[in-house]
C-alpha positions in Angstrom: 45.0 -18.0 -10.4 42.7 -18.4 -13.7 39.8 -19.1 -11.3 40.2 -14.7 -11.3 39.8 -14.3 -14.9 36.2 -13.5 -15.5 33.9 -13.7 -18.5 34.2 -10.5 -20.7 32.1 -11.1 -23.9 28.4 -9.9 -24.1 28.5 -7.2 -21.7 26.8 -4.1 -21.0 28.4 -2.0 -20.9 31.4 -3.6 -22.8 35.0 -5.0 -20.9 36.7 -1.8 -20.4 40.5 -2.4 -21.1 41.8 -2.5 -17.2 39.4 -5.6 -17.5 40.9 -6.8 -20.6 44.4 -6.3 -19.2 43.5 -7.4 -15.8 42.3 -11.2 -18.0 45.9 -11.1 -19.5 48.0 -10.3 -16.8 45.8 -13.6 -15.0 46.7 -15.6 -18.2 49.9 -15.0 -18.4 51.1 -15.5 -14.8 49.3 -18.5 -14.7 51.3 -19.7 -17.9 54.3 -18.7 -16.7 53.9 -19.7 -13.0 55.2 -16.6 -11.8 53.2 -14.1 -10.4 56.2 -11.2 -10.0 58.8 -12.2 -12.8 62.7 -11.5 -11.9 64.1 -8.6 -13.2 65.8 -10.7 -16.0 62.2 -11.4 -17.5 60.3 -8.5 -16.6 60.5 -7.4 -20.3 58.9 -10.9 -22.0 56.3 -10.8 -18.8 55.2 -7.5 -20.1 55.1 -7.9 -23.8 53.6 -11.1 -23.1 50.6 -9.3 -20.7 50.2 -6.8 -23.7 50.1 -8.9 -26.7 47.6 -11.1 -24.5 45.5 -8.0 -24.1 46.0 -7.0 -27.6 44.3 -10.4 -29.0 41.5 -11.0 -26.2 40.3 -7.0 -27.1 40.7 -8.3 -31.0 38.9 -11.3 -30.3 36.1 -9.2 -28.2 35.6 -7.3 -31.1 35.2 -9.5 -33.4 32.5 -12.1 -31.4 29.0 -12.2 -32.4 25.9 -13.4 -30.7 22.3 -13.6 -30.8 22.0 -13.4 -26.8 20.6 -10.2 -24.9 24.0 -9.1 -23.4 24.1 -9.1 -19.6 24.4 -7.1 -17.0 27.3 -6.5 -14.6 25.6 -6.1 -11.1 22.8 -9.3 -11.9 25.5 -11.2 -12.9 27.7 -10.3 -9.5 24.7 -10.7 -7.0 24.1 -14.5 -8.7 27.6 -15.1 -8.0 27.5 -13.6 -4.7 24.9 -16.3 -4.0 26.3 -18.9 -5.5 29.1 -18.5 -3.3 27.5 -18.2 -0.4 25.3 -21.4 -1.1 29.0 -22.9 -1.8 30.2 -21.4 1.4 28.1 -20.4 3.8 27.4 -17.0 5.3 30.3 -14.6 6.1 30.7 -12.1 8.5 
């Protein structure tokens, strides 16, 4: 499951917050080794996904660096190749 949660610092344009939310709600079902909590723990999951998000957008803010930030669509197309390098063609 973490494999999904992608880099979100030193972007341009910046993580939006389904990103942000979409990283915690990775985090937190890989933590708690549940991908669709019971009914019984619904509530925790869902504090848990939002005081995740809460501190990753804090900790987005907050981060400095001196690098040119990147951009989305080069960074997919490398991965895109990387994987099919790793993989082979599809199709």
């Amino acid at each position: 499951m973490c494999r999904n949660i992608r880099q979100l610092h030193n972007f341009e344009p910046p993580a939006t917050s389904d990103e942000v939310r979409a990283a915690a709600l990775q985090y937190v079902r890989k933590v708690s080794g549940s991908s669709k909590p019971s009914r019984a723990n619904q509530a925790a999951f869902d504090e848990a996904v939002a005081d995740v998000a809460a501190v990753t957008q804090h900790l987005l803010d907050h981060l400095v660096t001196s690098a040119e930030p990147k951009d989305r669509d080069v960074e997919a197309a490398k991965a895109k190749e990387r994987a099919r390098l790793r993989y082979g063609a599809t199709g």
